[in-house]
C-alpha positions as CSV (number, residue, x, y, z in Angstrom):
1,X,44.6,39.4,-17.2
2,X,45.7,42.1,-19.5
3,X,43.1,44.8,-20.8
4,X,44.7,43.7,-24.2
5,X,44.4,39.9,-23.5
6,X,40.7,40.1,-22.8
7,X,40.3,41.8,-26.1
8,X,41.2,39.0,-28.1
9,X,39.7,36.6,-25.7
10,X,36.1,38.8,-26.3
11,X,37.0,39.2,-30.2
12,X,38.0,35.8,-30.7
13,X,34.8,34.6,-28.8
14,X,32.4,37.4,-31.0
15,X,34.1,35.8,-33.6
16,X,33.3,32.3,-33.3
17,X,29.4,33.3,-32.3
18,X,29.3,35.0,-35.3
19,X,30.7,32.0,-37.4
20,X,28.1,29.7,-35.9
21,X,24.8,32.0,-36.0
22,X,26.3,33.1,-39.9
23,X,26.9,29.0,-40.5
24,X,23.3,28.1,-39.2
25,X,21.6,31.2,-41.2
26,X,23.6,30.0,-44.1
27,X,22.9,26.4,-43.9
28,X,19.4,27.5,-43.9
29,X,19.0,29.5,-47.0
30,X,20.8,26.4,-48.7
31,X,18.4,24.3,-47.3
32,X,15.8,25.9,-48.8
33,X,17.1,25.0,-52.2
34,X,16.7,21.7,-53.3
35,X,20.2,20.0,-53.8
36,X,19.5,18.5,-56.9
37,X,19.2,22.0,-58.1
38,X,23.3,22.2,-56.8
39,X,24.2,18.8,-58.2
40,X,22.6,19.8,-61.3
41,X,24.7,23.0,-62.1
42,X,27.5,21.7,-61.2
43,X,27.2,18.7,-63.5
44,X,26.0,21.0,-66.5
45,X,29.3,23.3,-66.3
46,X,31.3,20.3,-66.2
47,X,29.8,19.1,-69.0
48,X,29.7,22.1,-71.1
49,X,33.6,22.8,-70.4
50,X,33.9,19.1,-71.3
51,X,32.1,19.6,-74.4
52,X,34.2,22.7,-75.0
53,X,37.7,20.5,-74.6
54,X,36.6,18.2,-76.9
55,X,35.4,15.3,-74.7
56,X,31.7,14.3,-75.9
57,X,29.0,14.1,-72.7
58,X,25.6,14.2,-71.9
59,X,24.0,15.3,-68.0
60,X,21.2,13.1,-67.0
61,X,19.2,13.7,-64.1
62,X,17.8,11.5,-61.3
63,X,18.2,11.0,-57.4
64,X,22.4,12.5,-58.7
65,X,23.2,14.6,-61.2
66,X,24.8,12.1,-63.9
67,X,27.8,13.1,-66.7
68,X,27.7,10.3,-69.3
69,X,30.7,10.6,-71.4
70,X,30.7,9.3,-74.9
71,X,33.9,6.9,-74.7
72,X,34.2,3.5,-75.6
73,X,33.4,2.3,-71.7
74,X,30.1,5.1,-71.9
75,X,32.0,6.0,-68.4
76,X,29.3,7.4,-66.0
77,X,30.6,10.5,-63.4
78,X,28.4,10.6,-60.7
79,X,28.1,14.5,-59.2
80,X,27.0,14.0,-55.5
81,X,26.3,16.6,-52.5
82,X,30.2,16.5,-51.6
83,X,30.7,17.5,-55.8
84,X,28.9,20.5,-55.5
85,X,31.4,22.6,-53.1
86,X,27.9,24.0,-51.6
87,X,29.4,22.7,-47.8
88,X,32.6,25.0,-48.1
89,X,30.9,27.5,-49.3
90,X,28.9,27.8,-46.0
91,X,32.0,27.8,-43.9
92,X,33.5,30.1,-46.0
93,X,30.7,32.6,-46.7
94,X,29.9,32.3,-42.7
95,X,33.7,33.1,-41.9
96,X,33.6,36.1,-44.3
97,X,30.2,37.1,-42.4
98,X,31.9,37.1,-39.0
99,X,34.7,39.0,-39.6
100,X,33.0,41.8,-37.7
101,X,36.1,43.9,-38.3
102,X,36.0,44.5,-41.8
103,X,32.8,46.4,-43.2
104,X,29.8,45.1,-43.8
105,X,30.2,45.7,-47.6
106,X,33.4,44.3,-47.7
107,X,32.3,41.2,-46.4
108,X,29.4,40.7,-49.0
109,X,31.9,41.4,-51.7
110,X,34.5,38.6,-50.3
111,X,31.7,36.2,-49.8
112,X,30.4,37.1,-53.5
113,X,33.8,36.6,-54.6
114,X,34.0,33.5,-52.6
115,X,31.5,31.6,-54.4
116,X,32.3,32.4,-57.5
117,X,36.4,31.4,-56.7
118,X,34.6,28.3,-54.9
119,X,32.8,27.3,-58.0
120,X,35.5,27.8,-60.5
121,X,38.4,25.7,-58.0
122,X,35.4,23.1,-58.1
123,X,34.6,23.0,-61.9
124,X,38.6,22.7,-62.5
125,X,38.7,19.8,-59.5
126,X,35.7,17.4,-60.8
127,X,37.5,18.1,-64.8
128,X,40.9,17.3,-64.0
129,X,39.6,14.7,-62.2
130,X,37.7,13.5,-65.3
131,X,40.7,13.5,-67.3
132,X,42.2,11.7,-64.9
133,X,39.7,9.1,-65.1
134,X,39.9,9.1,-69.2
135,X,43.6,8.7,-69.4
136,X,45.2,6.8,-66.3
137,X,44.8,3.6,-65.1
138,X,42.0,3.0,-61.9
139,X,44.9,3.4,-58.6
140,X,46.0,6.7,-60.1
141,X,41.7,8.2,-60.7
142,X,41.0,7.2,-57.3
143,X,44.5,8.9,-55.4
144,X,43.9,11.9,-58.2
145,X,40.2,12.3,-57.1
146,X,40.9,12.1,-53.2
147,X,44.4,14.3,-53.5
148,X,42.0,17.0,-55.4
149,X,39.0,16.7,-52.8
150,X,41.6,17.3,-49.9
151,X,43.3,20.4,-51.5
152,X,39.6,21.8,-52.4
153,X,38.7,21.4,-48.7
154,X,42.1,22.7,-47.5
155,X,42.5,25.7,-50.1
156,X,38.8,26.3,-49.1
């Protein structure tokens, strides 16, 4: 082999070590957060961009983090683990961290910047998907919700 080919070989291997030991530490500082706390946030910035577009809602907590709208059907939105975007974020953040190539500051920036694009992609996913739910009929929510949770994981 090429002095050039075993580069990429070592790089690409460094690379994908560095994704899984930056995925476990990653999975573990999440884990040390209950994900309530996750499911919770991301159910009280749905609701409050609702509540700025006019749709009346309430967040309830329990075992899920609930969005009650204030519709004629009192629709419940349920915000799961999968809702919260928390999993991409810890492929994402770990591929930032083990791009070993690009400074170390650099990386925490991206990943910073990462989260937050993550979080906003997510908030604009679970409310269009909301509206969907409000103004279409049950065939079109459910292809809506699942086309949106396949673009978040792809984009992400």
């Amino acid at each position: 082999m090429k002095t050039k080919e075993k580069l990429h070989i070592h790089n690409a291997g460094k690379f994908v070590l560095w994704l899984v030991l930056a995925g476990i530490v990653s999975g573990f500082f999440v884990s040390l957060v209950s994900s309530i706390f996750f499911k919770s946030v991301t159910a009280k910035a749905s609701s409050a961009i609702l509540t700025v577009l006019g749709i009346p809602n309430q967040t309830e907590q329990g075992e899920e983090a609930l969005i009650q709208l204030q519709n004629e059907q009192q629709t419940l939105i349920v915000i799961n683990d999968l809702c919260t975007g928390v999993l991409e974020s810890i492929f994402l953040v770990a591929a930032i961290l083990a791009s070993f190539e690009v400074h170390w500051k650099k990386r925490i920036i991206g990943s910073a910047a990462a989260l937050v694009g993550i979080f906003l992609f997510n908030q604009f996913r679970i409310v269009s998907t909301i509206f969907f739910i409000l103004n279409a009929p049950l065939e079109i929510v459910v292809l809506s919700h699942d086309v949106f949770f396949r673009v978040f994981l792809f984009v992400t």
